[in-house]
PDB file as gemmi writes it, atoms N, CA and C in Angstrom:
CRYST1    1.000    1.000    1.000  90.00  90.00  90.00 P 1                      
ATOM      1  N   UNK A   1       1.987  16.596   1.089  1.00  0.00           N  
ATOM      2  CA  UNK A   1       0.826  15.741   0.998  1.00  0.00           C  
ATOM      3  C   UNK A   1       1.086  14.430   1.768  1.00  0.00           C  
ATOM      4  N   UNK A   2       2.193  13.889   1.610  1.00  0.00           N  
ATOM      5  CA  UNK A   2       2.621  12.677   2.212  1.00  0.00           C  
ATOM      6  C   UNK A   2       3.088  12.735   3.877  1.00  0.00           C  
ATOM      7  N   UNK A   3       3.359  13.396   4.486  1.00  0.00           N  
ATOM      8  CA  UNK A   3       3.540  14.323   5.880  1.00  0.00           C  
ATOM      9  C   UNK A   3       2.266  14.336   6.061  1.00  0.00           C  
ATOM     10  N   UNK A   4       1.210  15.245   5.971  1.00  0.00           N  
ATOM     11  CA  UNK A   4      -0.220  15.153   6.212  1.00  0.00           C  
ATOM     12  C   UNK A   4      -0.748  13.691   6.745  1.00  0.00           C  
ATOM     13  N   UNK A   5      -0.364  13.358   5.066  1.00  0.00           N  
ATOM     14  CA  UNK A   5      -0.710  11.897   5.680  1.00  0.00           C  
ATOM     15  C   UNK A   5      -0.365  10.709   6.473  1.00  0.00           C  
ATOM     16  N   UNK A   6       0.480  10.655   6.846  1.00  0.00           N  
ATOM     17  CA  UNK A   6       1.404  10.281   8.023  1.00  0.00           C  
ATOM     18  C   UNK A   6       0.824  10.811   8.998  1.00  0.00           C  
ATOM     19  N   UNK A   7       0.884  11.976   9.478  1.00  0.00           N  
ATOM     20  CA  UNK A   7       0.574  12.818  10.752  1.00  0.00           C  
ATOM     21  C   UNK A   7      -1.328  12.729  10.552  1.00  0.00           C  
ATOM     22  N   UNK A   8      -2.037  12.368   9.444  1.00  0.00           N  
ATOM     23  CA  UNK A   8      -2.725  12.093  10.094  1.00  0.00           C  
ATOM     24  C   UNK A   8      -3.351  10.342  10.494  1.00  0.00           C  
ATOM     25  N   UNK A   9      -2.849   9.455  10.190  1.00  0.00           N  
ATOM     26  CA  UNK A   9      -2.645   8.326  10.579  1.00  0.00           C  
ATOM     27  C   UNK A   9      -1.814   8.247  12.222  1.00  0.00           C  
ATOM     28  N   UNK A  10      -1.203   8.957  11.935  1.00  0.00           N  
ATOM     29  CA  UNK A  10      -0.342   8.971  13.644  1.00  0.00           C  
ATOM     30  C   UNK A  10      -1.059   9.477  14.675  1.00  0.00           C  
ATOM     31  N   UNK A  11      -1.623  10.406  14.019  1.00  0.00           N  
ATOM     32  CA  UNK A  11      -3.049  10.932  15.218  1.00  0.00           C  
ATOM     33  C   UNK A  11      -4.122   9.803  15.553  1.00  0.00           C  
ATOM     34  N   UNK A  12      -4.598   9.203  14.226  1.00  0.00           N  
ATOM     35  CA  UNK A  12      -5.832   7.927  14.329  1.00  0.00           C  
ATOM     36  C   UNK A  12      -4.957   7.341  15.233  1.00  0.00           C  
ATOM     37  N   UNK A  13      -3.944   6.659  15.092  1.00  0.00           N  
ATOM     38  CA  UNK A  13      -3.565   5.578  15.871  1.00  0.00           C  
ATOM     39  C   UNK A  13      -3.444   6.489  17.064  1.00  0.00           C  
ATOM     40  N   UNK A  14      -3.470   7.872  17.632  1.00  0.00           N  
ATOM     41  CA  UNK A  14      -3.372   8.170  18.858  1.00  0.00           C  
ATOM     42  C   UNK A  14      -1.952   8.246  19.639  1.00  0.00           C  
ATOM     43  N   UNK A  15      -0.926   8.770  19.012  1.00  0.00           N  
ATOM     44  CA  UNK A  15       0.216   8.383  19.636  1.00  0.00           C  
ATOM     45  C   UNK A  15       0.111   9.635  20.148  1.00  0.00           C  
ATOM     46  N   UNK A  16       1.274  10.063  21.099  1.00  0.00           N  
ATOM     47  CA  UNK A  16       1.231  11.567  21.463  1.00  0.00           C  
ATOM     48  C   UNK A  16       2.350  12.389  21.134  1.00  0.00           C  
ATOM     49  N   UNK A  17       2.284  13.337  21.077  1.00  0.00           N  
ATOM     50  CA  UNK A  17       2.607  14.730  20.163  1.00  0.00           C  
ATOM     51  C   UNK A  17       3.621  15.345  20.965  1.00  0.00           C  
ATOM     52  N   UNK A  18       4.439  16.610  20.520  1.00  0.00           N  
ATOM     53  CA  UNK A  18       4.585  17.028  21.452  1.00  0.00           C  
ATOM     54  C   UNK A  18       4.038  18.101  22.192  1.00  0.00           C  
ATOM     55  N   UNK A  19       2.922  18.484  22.324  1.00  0.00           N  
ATOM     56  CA  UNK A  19       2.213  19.234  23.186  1.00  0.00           C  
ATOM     57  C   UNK A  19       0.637  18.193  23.413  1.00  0.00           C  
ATOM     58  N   UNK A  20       0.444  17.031  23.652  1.00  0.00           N  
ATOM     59  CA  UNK A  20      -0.707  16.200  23.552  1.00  0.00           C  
ATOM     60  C   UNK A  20      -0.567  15.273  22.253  1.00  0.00           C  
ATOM     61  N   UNK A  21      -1.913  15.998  21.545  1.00  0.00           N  
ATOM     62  CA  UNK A  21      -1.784  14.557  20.289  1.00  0.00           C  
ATOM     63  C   UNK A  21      -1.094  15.269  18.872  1.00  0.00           C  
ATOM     64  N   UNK A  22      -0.852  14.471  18.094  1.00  0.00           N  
ATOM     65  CA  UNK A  22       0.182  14.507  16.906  1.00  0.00           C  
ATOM     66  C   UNK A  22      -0.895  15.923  16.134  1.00  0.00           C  
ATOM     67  N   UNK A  23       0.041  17.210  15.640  1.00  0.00           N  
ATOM     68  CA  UNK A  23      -0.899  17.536  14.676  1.00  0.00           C  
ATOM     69  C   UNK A  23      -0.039  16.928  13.284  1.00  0.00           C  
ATOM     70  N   UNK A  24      -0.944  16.601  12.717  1.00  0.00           N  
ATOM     71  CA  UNK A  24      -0.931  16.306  11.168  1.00  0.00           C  
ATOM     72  C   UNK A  24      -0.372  17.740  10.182  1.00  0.00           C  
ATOM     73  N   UNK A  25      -0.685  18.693  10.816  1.00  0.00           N  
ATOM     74  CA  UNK A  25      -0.495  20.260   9.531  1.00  0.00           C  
ATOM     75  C   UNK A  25       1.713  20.215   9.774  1.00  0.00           C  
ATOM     76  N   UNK A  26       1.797  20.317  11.518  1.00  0.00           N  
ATOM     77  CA  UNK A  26       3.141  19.815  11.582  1.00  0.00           C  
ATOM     78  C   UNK A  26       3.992  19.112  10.385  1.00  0.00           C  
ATOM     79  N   UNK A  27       3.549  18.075  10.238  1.00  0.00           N  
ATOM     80  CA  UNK A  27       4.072  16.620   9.559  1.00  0.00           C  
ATOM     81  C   UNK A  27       4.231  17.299   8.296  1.00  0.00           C  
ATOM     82  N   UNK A  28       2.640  17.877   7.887  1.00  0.00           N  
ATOM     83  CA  UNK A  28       3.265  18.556   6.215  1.00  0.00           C  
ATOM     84  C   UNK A  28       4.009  19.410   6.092  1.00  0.00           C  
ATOM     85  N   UNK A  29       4.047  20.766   7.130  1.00  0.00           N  
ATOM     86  CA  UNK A  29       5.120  21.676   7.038  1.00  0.00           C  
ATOM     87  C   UNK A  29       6.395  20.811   6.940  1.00  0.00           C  
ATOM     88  N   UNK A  30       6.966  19.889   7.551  1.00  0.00           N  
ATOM     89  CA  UNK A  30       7.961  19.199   7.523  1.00  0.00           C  
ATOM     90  C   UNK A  30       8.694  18.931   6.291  1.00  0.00           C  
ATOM     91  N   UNK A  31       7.607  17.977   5.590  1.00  0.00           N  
ATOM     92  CA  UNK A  31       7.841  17.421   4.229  1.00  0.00           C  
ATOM     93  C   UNK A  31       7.887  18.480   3.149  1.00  0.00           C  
ATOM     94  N   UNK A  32       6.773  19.597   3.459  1.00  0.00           N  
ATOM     95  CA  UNK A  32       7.233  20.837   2.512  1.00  0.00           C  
ATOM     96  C   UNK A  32       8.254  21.145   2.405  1.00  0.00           C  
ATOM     97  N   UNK A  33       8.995  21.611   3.693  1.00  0.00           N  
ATOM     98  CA  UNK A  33      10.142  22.210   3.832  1.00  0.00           C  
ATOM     99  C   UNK A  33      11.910  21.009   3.042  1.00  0.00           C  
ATOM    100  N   UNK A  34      11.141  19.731   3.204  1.00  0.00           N  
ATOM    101  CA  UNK A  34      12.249  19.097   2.863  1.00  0.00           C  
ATOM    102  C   UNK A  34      11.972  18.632   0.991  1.00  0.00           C  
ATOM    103  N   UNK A  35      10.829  18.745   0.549  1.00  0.00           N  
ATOM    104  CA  UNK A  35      10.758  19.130  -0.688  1.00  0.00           C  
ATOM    105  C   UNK A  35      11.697  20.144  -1.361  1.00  0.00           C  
ATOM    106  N   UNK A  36      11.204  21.535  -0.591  1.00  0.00           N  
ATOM    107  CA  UNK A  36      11.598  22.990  -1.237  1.00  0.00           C  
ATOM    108  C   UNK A  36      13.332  22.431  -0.833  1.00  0.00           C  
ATOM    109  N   UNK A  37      13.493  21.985   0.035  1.00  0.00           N  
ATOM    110  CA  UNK A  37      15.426  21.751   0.483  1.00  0.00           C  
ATOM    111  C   UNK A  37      15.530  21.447  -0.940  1.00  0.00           C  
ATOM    112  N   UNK A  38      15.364  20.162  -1.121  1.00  0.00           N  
ATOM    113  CA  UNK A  38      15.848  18.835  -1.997  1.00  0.00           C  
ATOM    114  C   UNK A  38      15.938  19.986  -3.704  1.00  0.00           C  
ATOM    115  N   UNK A  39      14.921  20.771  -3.333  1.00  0.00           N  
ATOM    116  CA  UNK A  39      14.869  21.182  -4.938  1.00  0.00           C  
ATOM    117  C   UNK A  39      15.655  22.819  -4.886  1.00  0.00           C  
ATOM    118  N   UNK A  40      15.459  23.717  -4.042  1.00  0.00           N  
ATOM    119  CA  UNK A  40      16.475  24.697  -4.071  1.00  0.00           C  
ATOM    120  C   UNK A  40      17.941  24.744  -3.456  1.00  0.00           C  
ATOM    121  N   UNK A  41      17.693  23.847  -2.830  1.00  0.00           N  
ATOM    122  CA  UNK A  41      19.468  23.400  -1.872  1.00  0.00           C  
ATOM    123  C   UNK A  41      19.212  24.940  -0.775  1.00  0.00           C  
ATOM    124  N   UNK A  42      18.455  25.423  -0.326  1.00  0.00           N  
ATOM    125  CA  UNK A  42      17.848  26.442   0.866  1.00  0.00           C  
ATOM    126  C   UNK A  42      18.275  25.699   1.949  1.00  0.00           C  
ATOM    127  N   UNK A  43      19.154  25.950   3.206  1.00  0.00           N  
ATOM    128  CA  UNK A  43      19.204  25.091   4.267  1.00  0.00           C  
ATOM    129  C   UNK A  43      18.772  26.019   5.297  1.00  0.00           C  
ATOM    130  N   UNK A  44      19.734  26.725   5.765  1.00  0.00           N  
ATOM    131  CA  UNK A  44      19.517  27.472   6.887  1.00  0.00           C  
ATOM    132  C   UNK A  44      17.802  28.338   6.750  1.00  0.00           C  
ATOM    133  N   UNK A  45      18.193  29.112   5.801  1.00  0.00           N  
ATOM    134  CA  UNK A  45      17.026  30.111   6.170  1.00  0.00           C  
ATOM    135  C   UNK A  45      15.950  29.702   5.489  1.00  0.00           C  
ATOM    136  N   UNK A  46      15.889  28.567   5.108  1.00  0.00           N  
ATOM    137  CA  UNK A  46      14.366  27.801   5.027  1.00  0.00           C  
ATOM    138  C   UNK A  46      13.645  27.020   6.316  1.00  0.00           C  
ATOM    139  N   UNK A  47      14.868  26.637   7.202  1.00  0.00           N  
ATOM    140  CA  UNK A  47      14.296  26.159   8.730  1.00  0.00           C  
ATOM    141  C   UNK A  47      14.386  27.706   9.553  1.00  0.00           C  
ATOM    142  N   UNK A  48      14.808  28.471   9.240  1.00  0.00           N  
ATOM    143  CA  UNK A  48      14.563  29.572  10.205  1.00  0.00           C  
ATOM    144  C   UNK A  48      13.147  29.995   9.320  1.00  0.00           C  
ATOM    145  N   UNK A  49      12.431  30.277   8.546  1.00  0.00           N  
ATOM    146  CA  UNK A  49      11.110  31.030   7.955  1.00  0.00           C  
ATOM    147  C   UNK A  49      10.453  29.527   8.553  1.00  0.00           C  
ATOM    148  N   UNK A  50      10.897  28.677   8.702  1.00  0.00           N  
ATOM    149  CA  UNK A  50       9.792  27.383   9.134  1.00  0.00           C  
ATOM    150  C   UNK A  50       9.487  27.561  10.795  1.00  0.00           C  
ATOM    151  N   UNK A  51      10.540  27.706  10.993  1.00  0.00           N  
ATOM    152  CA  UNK A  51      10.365  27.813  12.634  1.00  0.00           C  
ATOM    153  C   UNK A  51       9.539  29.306  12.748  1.00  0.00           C  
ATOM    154  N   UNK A  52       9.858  30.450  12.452  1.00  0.00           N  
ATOM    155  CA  UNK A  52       9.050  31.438  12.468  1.00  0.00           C  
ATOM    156  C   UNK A  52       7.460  31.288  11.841  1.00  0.00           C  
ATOM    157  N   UNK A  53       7.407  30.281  11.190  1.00  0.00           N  
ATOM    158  CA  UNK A  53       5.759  29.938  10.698  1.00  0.00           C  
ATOM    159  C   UNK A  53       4.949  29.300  11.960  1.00  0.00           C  
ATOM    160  N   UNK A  54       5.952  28.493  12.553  1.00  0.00           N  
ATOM    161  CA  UNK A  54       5.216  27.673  13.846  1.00  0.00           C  
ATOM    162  C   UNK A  54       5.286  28.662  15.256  1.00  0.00           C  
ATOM    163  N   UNK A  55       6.160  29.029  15.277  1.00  0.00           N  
ATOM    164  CA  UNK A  55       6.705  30.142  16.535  1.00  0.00           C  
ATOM    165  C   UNK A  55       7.439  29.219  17.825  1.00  0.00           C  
ATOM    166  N   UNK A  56       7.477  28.318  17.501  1.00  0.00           N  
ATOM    167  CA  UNK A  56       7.454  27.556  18.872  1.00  0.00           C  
ATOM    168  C   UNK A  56       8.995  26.533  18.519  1.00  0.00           C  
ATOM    169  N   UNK A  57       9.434  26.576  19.175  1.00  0.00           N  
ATOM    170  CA  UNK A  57      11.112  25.801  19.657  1.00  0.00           C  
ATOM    171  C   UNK A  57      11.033  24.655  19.593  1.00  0.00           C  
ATOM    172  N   UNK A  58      10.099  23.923  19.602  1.00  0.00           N  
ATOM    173  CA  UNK A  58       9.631  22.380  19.743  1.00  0.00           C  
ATOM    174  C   UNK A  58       9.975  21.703  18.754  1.00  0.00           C  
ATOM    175  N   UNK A  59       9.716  22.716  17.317  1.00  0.00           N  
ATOM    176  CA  UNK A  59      10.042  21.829  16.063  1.00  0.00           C  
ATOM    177  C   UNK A  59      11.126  22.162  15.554  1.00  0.00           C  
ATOM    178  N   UNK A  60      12.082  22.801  15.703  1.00  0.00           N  
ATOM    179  CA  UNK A  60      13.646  23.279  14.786  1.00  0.00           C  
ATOM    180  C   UNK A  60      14.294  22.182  14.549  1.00  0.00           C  
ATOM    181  N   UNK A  61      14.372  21.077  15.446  1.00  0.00           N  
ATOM    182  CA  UNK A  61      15.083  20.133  15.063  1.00  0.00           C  
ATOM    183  C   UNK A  61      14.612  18.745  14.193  1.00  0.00           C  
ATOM    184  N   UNK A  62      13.043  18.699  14.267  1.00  0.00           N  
ATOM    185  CA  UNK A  62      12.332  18.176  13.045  1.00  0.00           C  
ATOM    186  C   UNK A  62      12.570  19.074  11.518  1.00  0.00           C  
ATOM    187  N   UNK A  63      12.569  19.806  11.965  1.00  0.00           N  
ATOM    188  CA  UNK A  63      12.571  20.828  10.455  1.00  0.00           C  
ATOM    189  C   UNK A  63      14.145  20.924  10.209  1.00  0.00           C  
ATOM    190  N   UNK A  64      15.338  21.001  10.586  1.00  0.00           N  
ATOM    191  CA  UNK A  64      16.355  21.107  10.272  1.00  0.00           C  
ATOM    192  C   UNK A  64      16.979  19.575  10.061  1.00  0.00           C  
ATOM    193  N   UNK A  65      16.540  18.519  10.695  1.00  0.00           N  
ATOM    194  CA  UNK A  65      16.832  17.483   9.649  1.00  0.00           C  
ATOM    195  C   UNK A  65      15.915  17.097   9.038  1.00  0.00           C  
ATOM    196  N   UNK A  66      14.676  17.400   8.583  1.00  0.00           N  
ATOM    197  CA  UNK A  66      14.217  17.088   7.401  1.00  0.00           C  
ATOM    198  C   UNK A  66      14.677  18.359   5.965  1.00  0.00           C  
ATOM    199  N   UNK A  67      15.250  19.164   6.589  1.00  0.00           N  
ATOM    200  CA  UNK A  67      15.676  20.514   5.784  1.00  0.00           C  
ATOM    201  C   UNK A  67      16.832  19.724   5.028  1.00  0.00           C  
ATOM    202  N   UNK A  68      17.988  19.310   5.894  1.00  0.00           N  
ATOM    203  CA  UNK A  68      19.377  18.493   5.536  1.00  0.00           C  
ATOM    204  C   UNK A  68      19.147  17.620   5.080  1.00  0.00           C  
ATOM    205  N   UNK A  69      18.314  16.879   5.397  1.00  0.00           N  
ATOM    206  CA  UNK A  69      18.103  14.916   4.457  1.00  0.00           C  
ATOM    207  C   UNK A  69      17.896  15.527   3.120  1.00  0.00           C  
ATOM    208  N   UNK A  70      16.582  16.318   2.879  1.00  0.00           N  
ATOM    209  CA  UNK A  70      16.716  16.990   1.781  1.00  0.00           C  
ATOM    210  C   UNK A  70      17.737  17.752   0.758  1.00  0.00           C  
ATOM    211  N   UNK A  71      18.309  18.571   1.181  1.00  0.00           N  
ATOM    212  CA  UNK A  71      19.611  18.987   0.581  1.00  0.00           C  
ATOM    213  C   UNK A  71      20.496  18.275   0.110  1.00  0.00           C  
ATOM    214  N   UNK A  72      20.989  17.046   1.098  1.00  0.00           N  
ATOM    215  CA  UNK A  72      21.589  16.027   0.815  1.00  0.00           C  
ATOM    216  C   UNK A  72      21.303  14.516  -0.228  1.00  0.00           C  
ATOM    217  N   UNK A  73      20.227  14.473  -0.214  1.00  0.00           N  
ATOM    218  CA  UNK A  73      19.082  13.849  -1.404  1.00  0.00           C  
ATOM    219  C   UNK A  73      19.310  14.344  -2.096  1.00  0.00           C  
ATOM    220  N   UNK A  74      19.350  15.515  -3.000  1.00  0.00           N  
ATOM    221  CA  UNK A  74      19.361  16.610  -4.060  1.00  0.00           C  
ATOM    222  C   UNK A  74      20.538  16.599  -4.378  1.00  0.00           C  
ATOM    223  N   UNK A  75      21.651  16.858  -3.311  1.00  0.00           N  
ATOM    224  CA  UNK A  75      22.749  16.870  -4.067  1.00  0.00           C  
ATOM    225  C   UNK A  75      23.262  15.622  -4.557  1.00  0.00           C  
ATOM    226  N   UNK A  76      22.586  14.479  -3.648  1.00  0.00           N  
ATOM    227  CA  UNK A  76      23.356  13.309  -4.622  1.00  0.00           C  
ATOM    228  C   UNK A  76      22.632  12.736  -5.827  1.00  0.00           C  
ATOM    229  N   UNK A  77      21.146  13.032  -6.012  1.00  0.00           N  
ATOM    230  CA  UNK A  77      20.845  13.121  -7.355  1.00  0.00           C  
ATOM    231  C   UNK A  77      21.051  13.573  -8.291  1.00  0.00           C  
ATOM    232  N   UNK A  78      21.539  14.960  -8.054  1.00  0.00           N  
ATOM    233  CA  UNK A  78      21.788  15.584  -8.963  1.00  0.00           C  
ATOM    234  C   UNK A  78      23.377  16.036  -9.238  1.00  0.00           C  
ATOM    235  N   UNK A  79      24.116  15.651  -8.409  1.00  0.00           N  
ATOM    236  CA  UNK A  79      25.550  16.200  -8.622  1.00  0.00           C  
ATOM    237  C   UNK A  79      25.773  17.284  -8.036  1.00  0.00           C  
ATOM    238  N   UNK A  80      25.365  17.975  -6.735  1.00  0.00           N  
ATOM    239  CA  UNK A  80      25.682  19.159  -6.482  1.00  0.00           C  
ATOM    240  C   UNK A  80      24.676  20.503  -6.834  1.00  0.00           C  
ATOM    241  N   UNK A  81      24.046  20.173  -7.950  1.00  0.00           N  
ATOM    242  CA  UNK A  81      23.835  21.156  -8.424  1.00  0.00           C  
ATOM    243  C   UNK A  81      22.109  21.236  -8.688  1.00  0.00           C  
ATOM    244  N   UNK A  82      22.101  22.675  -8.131  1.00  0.00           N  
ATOM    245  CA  UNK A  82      20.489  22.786  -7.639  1.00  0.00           C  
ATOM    246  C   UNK A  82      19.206  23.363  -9.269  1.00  0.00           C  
ATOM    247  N   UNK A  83      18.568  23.466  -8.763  1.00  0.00           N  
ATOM    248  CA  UNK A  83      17.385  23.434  -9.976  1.00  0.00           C  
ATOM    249  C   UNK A  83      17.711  25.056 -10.723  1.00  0.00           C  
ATOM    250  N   UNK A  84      18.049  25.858 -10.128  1.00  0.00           N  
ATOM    251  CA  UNK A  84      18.794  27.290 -10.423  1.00  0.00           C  
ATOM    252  C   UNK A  84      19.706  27.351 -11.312  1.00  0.00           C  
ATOM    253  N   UNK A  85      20.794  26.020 -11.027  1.00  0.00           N  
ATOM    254  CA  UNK A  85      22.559  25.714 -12.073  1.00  0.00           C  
ATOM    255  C   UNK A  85      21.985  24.861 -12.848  1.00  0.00           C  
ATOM    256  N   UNK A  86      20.778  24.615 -13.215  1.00  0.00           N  
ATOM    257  CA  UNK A  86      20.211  23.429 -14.405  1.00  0.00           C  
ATOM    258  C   UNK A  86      19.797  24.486 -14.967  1.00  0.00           C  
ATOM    259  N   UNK A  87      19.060  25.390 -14.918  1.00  0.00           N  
ATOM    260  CA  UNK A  87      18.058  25.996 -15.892  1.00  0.00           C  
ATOM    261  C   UNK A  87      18.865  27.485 -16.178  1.00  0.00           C  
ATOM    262  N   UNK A  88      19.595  27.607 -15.558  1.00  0.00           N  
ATOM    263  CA  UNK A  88      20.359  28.913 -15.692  1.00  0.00           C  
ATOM    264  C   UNK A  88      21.072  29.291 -17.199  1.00  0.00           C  
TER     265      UNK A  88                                                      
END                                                                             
């Protein structure tokens, strides 16, 4: 939700994208993906199903460090240990 909204403020203001202007749906896949990180500790093959959602090479490296900031957020909130080793 917060990605959306960013990306779509970044579009109003008109900055450019990387293929023309900013899409906004981008920005949320982003923040999704670093949500689902932060809360399943998923690294790799949550930016590979992300990159296969977009198809395009442009974004792997937006999505793989917002994948890692996430993971890394999570683990230091929580000690290591993902929403799976809490409820288990």
């Amino acid at each position: 939700c917060f990605g959306r909204a960013v990306g779509g403020l970044l579009k109003y203001a008109g900055l450019p994208g990387a293929g023309g202007f900013v899409e906004p749906g981008i920005y949320a896949m982003v923040g999704a993906g670093a949500m689902l990180a932060g809360v399943s500790r998923l690294t790799l093959s949550l930016a590979v199903v992300l990159f296969e959602l977009t198809g395009g090479l442009t974004y792997v490296v937006p999505f793989m460090l917002a994948v890692l900031m996430g993971k890394w957020t999570g683990d230091l909130m929580t000690n290591g240990r993902s929403i799976y080793d809490v409820h288990a």
